[in-house]
C-alpha positions in Angstrom: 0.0 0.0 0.0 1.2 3.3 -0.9 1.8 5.5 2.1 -0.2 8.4 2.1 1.4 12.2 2.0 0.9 14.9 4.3 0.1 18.4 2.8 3.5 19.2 3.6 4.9 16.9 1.5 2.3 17.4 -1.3 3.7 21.5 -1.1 7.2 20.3 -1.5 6.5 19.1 -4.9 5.0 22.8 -6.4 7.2 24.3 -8.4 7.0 27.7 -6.8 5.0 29.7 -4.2 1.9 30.7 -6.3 1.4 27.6 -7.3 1.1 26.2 -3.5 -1.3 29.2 -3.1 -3.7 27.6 -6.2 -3.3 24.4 -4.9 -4.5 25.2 -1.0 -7.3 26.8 -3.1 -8.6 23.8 -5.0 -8.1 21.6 -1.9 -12.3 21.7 -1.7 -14.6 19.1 -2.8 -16.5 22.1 -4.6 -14.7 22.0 -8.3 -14.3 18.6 -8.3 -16.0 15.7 -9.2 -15.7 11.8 -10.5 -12.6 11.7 -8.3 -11.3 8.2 -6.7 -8.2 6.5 -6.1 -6.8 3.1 -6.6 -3.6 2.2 -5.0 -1.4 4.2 -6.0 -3.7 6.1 -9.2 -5.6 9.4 -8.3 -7.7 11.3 -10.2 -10.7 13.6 -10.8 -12.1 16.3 -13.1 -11.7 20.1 -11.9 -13.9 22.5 -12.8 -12.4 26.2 -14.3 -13.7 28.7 -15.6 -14.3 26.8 -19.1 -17.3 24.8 -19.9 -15.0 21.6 -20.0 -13.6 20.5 -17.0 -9.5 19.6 -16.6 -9.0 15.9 -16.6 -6.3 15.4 -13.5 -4.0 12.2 -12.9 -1.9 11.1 -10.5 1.0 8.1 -9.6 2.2 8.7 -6.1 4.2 6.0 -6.4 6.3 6.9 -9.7 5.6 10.5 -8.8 4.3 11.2 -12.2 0.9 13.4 -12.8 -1.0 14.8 -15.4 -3.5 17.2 -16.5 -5.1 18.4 -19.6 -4.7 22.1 -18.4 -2.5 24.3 -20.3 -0.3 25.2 -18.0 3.1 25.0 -18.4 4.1 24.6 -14.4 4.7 20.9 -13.3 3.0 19.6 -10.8 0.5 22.0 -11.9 -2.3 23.5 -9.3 -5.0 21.4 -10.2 -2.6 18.3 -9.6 -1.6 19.7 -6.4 -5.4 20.2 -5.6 -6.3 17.0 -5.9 -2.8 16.1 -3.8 -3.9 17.6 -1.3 -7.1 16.0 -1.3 -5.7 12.8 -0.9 -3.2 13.4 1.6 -6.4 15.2 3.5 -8.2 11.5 2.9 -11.1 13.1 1.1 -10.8 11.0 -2.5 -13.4 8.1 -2.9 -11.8 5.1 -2.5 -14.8 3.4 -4.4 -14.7 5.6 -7.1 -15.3 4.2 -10.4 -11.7 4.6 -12.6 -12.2 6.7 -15.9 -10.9 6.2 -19.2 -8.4 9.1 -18.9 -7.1 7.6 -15.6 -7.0 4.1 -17.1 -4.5 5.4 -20.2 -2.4 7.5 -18.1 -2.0 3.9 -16.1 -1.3 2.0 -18.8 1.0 4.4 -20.2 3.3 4.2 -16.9 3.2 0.5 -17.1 4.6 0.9 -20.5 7.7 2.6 -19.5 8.5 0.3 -16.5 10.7 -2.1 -18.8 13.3 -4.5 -18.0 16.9 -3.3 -17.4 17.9 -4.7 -21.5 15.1 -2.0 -22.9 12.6 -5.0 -23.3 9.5 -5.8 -21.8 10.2 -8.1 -18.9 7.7 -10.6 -20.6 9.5 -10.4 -23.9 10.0 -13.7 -26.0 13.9 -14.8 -26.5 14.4 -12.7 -29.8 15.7 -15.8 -32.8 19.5 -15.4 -33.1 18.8 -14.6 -36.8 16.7 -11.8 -35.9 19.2 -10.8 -33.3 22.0 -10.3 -35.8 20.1 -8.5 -38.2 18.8 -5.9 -36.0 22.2 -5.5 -34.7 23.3 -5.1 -38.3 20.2 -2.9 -39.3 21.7 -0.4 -36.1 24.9 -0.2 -36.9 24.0 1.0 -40.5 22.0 3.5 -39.1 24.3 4.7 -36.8 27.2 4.6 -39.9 24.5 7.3 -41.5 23.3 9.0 -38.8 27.6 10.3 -38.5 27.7 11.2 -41.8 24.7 13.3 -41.3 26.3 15.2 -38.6 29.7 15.9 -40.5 27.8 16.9 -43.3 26.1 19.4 -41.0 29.0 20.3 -39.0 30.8 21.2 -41.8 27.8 23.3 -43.3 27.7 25.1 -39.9 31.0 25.8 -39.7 30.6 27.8 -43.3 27.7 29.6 -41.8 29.7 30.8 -39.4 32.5 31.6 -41.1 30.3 33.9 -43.3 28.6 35.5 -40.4 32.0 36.4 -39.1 32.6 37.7 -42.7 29.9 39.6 -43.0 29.4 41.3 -39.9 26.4 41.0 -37.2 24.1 43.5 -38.1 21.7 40.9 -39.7 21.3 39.2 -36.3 20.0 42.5 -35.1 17.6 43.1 -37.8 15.7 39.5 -37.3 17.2 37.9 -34.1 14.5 35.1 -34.5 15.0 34.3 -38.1 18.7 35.0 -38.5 20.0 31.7 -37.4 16.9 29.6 -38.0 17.3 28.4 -41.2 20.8 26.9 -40.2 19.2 25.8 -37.0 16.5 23.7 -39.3 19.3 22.2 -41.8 21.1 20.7 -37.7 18.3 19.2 -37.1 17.9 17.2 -40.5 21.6 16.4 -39.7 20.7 14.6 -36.9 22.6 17.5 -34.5 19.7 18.7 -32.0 21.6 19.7 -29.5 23.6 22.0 -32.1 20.2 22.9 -33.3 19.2 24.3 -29.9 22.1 26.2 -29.1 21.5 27.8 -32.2 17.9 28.7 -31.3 19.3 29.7 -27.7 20.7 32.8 -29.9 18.5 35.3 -30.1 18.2 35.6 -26.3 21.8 36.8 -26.5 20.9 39.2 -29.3 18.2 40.8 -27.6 20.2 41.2 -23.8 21.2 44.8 -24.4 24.1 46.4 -24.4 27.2 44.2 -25.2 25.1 41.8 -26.8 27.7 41.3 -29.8 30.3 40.6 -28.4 28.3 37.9 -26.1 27.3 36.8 -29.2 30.4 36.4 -31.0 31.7 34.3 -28.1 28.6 31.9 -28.4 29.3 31.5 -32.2 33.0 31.0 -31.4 31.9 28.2 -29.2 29.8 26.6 -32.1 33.0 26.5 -34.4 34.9 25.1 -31.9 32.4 22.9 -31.6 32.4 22.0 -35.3 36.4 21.6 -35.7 36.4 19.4 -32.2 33.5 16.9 -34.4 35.8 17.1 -38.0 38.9 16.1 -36.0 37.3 13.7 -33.7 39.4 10.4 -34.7 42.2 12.3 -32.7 40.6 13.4 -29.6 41.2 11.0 -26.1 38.1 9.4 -25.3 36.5 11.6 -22.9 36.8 14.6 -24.8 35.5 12.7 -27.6 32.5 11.2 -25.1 31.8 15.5 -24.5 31.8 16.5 -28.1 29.8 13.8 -29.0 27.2 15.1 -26.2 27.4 18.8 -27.3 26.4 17.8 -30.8 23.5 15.8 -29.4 24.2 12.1 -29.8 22.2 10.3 -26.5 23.4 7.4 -23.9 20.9 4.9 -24.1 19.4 3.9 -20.3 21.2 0.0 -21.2 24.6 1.6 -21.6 24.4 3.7 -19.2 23.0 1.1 -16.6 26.2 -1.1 -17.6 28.5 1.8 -15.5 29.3 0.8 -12.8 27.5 3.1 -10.4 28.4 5.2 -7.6 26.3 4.9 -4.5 26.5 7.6 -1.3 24.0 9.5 0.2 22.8 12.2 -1.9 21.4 15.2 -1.1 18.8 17.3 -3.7 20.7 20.7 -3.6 19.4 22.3 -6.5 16.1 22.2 -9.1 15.8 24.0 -12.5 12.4 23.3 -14.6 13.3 24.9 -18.4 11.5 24.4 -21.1 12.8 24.4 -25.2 10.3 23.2 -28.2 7.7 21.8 -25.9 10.0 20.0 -24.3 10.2 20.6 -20.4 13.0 19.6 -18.5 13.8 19.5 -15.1 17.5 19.7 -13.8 18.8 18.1 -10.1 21.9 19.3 -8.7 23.0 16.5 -6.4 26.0 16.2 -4.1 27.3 12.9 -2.2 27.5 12.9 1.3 30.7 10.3 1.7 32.3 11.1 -1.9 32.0 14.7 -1.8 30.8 14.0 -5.7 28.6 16.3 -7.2 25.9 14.9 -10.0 23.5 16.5 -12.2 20.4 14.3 -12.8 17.5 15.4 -16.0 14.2 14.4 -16.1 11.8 15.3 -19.2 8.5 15.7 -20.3 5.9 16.6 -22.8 2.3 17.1 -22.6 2.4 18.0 -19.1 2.5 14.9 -18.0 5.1 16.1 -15.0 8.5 14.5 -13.9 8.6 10.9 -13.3 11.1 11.2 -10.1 11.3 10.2 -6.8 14.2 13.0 -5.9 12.6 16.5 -4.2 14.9 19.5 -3.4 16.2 19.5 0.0 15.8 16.0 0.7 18.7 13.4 1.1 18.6 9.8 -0.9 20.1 6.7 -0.2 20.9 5.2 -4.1 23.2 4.5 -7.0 24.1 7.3 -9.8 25.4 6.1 -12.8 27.8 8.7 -14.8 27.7 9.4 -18.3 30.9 9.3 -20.1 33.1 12.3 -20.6 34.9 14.7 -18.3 34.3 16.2 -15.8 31.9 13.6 -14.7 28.5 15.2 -13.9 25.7 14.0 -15.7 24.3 11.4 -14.3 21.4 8.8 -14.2 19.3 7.6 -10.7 20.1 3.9 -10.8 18.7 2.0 -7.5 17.2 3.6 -4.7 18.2 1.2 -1.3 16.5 4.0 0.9 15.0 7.6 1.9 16.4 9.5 4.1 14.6 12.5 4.2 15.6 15.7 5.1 19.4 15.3 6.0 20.8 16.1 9.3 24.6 17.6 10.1 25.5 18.7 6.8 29.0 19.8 7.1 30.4 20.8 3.6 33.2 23.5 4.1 32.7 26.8 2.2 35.7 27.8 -0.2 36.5 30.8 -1.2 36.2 32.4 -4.7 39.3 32.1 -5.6 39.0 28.1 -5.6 35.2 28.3 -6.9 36.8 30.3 -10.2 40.0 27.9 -10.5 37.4 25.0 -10.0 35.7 26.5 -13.3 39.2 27.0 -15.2 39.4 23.3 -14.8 36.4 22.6 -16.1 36.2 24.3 -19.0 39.8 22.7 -19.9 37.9 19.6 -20.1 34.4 20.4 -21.3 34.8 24.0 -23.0 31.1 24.4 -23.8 30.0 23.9 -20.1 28.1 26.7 -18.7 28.8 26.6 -14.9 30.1 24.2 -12.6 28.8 23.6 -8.9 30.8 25.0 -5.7 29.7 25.6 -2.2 31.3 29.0 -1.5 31.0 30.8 2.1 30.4 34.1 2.1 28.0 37.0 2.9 24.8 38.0 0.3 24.5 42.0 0.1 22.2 43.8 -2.2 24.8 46.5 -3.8 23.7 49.2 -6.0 20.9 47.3 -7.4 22.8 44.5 -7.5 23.0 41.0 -5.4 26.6 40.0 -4.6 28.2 37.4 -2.5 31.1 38.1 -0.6 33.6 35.6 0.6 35.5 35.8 3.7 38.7 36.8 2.2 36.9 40.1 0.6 36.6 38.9 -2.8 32.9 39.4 -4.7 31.4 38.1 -7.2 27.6 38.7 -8.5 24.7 36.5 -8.1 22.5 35.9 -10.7 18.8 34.2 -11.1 15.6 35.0 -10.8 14.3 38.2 -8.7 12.8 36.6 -6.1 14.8 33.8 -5.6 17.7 36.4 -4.9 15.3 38.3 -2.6 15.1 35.2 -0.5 18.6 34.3 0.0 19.1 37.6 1.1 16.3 37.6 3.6 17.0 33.9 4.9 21.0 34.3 5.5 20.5 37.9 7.2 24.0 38.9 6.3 25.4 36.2 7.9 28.4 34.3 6.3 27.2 31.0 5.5 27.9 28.6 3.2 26.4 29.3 -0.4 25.7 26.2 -2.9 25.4 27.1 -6.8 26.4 27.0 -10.0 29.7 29.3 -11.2 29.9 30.4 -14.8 31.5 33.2 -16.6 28.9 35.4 -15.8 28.7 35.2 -11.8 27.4 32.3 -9.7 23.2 30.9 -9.6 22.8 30.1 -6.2 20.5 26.7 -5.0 20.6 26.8 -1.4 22.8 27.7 1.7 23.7 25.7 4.7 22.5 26.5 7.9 23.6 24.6 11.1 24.2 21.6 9.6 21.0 22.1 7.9 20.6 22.2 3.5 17.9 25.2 2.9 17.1 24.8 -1.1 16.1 28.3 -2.5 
């Protein structure tokens, strides 16, 4: 039997404070109705201001949800509404299960496969069979790299013509200027190329400076494309990280076959973005005996929510496997041996700037298209001239970036105390996540 939530624990899953706020408010039988639960299923219809009413789902278990809303928040407040209901007991346990519930079940049962990618009630495949699908792959994946170098090398003309030409065009149609080159990537097979070129017009629209910010994001791109061309002479885990930037993907059997790393790990960071539909939500991670740190990605379409047992703030007892490349971060939740809950006596020392920074020089020597690293730096948040910086205790500064309010609460919450600071350091600053408090992981 699935154990039931409190409302605390059904808050912890919003993805920010309004949200909690909708949710409390559709925590009343009064815009619901055809609700029930079934081990560990939920679901119910919730009235809006429409004449149709949202069709809401639920897996406790898997923590995966749904809802036919258009919101783009995950959980959203109508799954957090009818959350709350159960955790307050006040579902029907009798109710009949609809045909939206049933799909959304069997499409969960669907993903639950066997570690080889099969179904776990799959049929020996004939050796025959066997060896011409493992042939059949092989070709594709044979076409699939002459694809990319045909695109790479495209791309790298493109650039090589914007450099040429000047930037100006970029400023006259930011969102069509790299589009058409951002279309041909993704016929190459190169979507995570394709994205970064997309990611472009941001820079050309964030005021002053913007070209030369741009110019150093297209200089990335054609080091990107010369690292591809001369692959055959990179070591292997460069060639693992180029082979990532450009967008080829670790399948869940490869991975699986790393041998993984198991510790304690604590949730000290959460980022939900969203890019072509696609949302995806980012866990910063760090181990409590190896000292490791570990980014973990979830996705999903469709609003159907993040199917992961991690929250923010909360330690884990379980296996991370590590994809290939340096520095190792990326990872993948392997088994889960136990929860732990919130963590207790969390005594990571705070560095200083000046080994956050030389922590970033080394990264970028081995992954030069990574965008920030994670440190725990210990130091004092002020709000100066407008700005939000964070002070070490040797004097140096650097500035902290993020969203408004995020910032507002670190600065309320440490009180100008120096504490330990967890985020991400880039060339831009450093995103904090969370601070430590007496042995105590506070996640922004």
């Amino acid at each position: 039997m699935t154990p039931r939530w409190t409302p605390d624990q059904v808050m912890e899953v919003a993805p920010d404070a309004s949200s909690r706020a909708a949710g409390r408010r559709l925590a009343v039988p009064g815009p619901w109705s055809g609700t029930g639960t079934q081990g560990a299923l939920l679901w119910g219809e919730c009235h809006g201001s429409g004449s149709t009413p949202y069709q809401v789902t639920v897996d406790v278990a898997a923590r995966r949800w749904k809802c036919s809303c258009p919101s783009r928040k995950f959980p959203c407040k109508h799954v957090l509404g009818l959350l709350l209901l159960w955790a307050d007991a006040r579902l029907d346990e009798s109710g009949t299960l609809t045909d939206f519930a049933e799909r959304f079940a069997r499409s969960g049962a669907a993903r639950r496969k066997s570690d080889d990618g099969s179904p776990a009630d799959a049929v020996p495949e004939d050796p025959a069979a066997a060896q011409a699908r493992r042939r059949g792959a092989e070709q594709r994946a044979a076409r699939r790299e002459e694809r990319v170098s045909e695109g790479m090398a495209e791309l790298e003309r493109w650039l090589q013509d914007q450099v040429s030409s000047g930037l100006a065009a970029a400023s006259r149609d930011p969102e069509q200027w790299a589009e058409q080159v951002a279309a041909r990537m993704v016929d190459a097979q190169a979507p995570a190329v394709a994205s970064a070129l997309r990611r472009l017009p941001r820079v050309v629209r964030s005021g002053d400076g913007w070209n030369e910010r741009l110019l150093e994001e297209l200089a990335r791109l054609h080091l990107l494309a010369r690292a591809w061309a001369r692959a055959a002479e990179l070591d292997e885990d460069l060639a693992a990280v180029v082979r990532r930037r450009v967008g080829f993907t670790v399948t869940t059997e490869e991975l699986l076959r790393v041998p993984p790393v198991r510790d304690r790990w604590t949730v000290v960071g959460l980022r939900d973005t969203e890019e072509d539909r696609l949302s995806t939500r980012t866990l910063w991670l760090r181990g409590r005996s190896t000292g490791r740190w570990a980014s973990v990605h979830y996705y999903s379409r469709g609003g159907e929510g993040f199917a992961t047992p991690l929250r923010r703030g909360e330690e884990v007892d379980a296996d991370l496997h590590f994809h290939p490349g340096r520095p190792p971060l990326r990872a993948a939740l392997g088994t889960v041996h136990a929860e732990h809950g919130r963590p207790a006596d969390c005594t990571w020392p705070g560095g200083t700037l000046a080994r956050a920074r030389a922590q970033w020089r080394e990264t970028l020597a081995r992954d030069p298209w990574s965008d920030g690293w994670p440190v725990v730096v210990r130091g004092t948040v002020d709000l100066v001239g407008g700005c939000f910086v964070l002070t070490d205790d040797d004097g140096d500064a650097v500035a902290l970036l993020g969203r408004w309010p995020g910032l507002v609460e670190l600065l309320g919450l440490t009180a100008a105390r120096s504490l330990p600071v967890v985020g991400e350091i880039g060339p831009d600053g450093l995103t904090p996540t969370a601070f430590l408090e007496d042995g105590t992981v506070v996640v922004l």
